[in-house]
N, C-alpha and C positions, 0 to 999 in steps of 0.2 A: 443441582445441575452443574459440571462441567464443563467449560467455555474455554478455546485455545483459539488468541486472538494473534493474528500473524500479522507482524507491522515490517517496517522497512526501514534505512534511515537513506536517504537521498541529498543529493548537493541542490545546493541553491541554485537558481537557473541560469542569472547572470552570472555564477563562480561558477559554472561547469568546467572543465581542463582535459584534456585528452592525451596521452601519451601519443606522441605522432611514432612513434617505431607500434609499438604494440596496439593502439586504438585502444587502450582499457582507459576507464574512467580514473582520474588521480585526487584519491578522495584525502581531504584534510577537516580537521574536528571545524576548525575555525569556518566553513561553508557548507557544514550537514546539518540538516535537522527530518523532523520526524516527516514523513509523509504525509503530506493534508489530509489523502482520501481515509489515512488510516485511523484518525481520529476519531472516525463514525462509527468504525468495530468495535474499539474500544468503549465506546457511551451506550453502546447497545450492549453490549458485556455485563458494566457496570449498571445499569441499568434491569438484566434477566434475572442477575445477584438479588437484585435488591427484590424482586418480586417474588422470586422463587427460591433464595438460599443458593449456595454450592461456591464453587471456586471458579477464580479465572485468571489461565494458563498465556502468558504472553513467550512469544516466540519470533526472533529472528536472524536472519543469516545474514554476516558481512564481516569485517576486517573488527579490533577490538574497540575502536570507538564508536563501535554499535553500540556499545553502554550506554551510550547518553541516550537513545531512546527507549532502550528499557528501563533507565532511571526514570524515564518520563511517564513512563506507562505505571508505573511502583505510583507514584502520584497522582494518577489518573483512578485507579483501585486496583490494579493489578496485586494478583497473591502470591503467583512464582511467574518468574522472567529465567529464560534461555536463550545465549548467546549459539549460534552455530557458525564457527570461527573454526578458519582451514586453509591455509595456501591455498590449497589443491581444491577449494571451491573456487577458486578466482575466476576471472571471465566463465562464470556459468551465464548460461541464455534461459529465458523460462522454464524449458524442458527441464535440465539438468539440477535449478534451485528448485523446482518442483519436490523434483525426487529425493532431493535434502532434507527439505521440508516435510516430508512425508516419514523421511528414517528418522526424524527429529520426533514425532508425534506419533510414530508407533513408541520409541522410546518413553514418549511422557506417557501412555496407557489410556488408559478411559477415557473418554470424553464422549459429550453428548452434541454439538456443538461449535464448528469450524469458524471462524468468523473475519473477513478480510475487506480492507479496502476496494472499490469498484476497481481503481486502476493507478500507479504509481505517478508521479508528475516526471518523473526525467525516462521512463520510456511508453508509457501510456498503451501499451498492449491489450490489459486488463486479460492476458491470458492465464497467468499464476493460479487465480483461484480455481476457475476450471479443472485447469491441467491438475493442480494437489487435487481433488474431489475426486479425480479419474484416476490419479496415482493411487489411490485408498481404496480405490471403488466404493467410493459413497454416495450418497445424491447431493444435487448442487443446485442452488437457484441464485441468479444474482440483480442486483441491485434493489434489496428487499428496504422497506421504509417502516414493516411494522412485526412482529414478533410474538407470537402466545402460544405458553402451554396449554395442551388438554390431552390431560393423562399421557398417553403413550406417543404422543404427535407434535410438530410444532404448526399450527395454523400462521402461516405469512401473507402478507400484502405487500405489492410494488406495482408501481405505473407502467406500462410498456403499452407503446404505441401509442398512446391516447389514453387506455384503458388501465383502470384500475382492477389486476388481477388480485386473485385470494385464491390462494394453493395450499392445500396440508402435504408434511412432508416427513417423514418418520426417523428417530438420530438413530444413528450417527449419522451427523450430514454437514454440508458446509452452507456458508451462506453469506453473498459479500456484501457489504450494505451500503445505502445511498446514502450520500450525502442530507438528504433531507429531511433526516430522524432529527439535527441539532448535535450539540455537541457537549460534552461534561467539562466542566473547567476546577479543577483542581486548588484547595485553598492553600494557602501556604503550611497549614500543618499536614496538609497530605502529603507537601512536597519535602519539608525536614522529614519526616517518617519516611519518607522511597528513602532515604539514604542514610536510614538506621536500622531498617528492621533488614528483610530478606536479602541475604547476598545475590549475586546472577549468577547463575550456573552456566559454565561453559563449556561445549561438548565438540570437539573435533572427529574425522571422519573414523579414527580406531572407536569412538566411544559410540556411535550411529551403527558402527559394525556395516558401514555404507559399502556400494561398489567403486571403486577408483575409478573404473571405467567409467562409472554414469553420471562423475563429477565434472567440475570447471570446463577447459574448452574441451579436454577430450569430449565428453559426456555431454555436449551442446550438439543440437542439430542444427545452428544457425550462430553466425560469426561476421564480427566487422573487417569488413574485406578495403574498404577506404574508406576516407574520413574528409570531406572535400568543405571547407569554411565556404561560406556567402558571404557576402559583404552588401550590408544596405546603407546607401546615400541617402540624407535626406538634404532636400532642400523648403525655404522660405520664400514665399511671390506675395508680395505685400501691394493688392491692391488699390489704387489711388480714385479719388474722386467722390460723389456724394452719396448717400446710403442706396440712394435706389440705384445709382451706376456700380455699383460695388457690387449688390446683390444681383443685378444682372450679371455682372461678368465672371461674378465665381458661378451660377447657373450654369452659364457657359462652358467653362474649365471643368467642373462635374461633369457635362453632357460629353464633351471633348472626350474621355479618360473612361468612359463608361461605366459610373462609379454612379447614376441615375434611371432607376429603369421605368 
């Protein structure tokens, strides 16, 4: 089996930065790390491996200190990692890293197998994995918690609505997973071994044989047009008096602020 696991690397929430002329995110090693949600793709990957043999393909787009989370992924089980690294991807919007993503994994070939994050922490969309599933035209189901081969199909389970669905779905296909598989944790000899064995292969937009057109902002069907900060105050009201006049009058200040229904 085949498995191309597509992660991200993302700024830490408090370290976010913005270019006030441009609105692009200003990313630095020392405030990135790997996506939370995309940890789950990866153990379910690691995991398909182990039940059924084959390989798994880790893949992502950003500037060249995306290394660090495909070094992360080399220690997680990954077998080949893909950087896709390009000026001329910068300010892409989902559409346009879609379609990167897409020239990225016809390039790697075969697979059986899509596998992604529900949704990123710093824009939380959760549109990517769709949109690549419909860039391929393959089938898509998301936020799957359970995974089985049989013969020519993959049998999936995921909760929605309430309900615990069970859907077969035939590969090539994509499938983003829930956080609530768990997660694989890597021992220190996995992690010397990410940084001995497989090199990362790096592929810019001549090597994709991409559109320039359907990259970065050209290639975006949506764009930060202003950037406006908030600003939150907090304040401290230290109640005075004996427990039950205290619990009364924070009652009160709840009831007050509509913060009790």
């Amino acid at each position: 089996m085949n498995v191309i696991v597509c992660i991200k690397q993302v700024m830490a929430g408090d370290q976010m930065r913005f270019d006030p002329r441009t609105h692009r995110l200003m990313r630095s090693l020392k405030s990135s790390r790997m996506n939370s949600f995309d940890l789950y793709p990866l153990a379910m990957a690691v995991h398909l491996k182990k039940e059924y043999s084959g390989t798994i393909t880790v893949l992502t787009m950003g500037p060249e200190i995306s290394k660090e989370v495909l070094w992360e992924a080399l220690a997680i089980g990954a077998d080949r990692t893909v950087l896709l690294s390009d000026a001329r991807f910068s300010a892409s919007d989902t559409l346009s890293t879609s379609y990167v993503l897409g020239m990225g994994i016809r390039k790697i070939g075969k697979y059986d197998l899509i596998l992604s994050g529900m949704r990123t922490t710093d824009s939380g969309t959760a549109q990517v994995g769709p949109q690549l599933a419909e860039e391929l035209g393959i089938p898509h189901l998301t936020g799957v918690e359970k995974v089985e081969r049989e013969q020519n199909r993959f049998l999936v389970e995921r909760m929605i609505d309430g309900f615990r669905e069970k859907a077969a779905i035939t590969p090539p296909a994509l499938l983003t997973i829930s956080p609530a598989i768990g997660l694989h944790t890597p021992s220190l000899v996995d992690i010397e071994d990410a940084f001995t064995r497989t090199p990362i292969e790096r592929w810019n937009l001549e090597d994709l044989k991409a559109d320039p057109t359907r990259v970065g902002h050209e290639g975006s069907g949506t764009w930060v047009e202003e950037l406006i900060p908030i600003t939150k105050q907090k304040s401290c009201d230290f109640i005075e008096g004996e427990p039950r006049q205290q619990a009364k009058a924070l009652l009160e200040k709840l009831t007050e602020k509509n913060l009790l229904s």
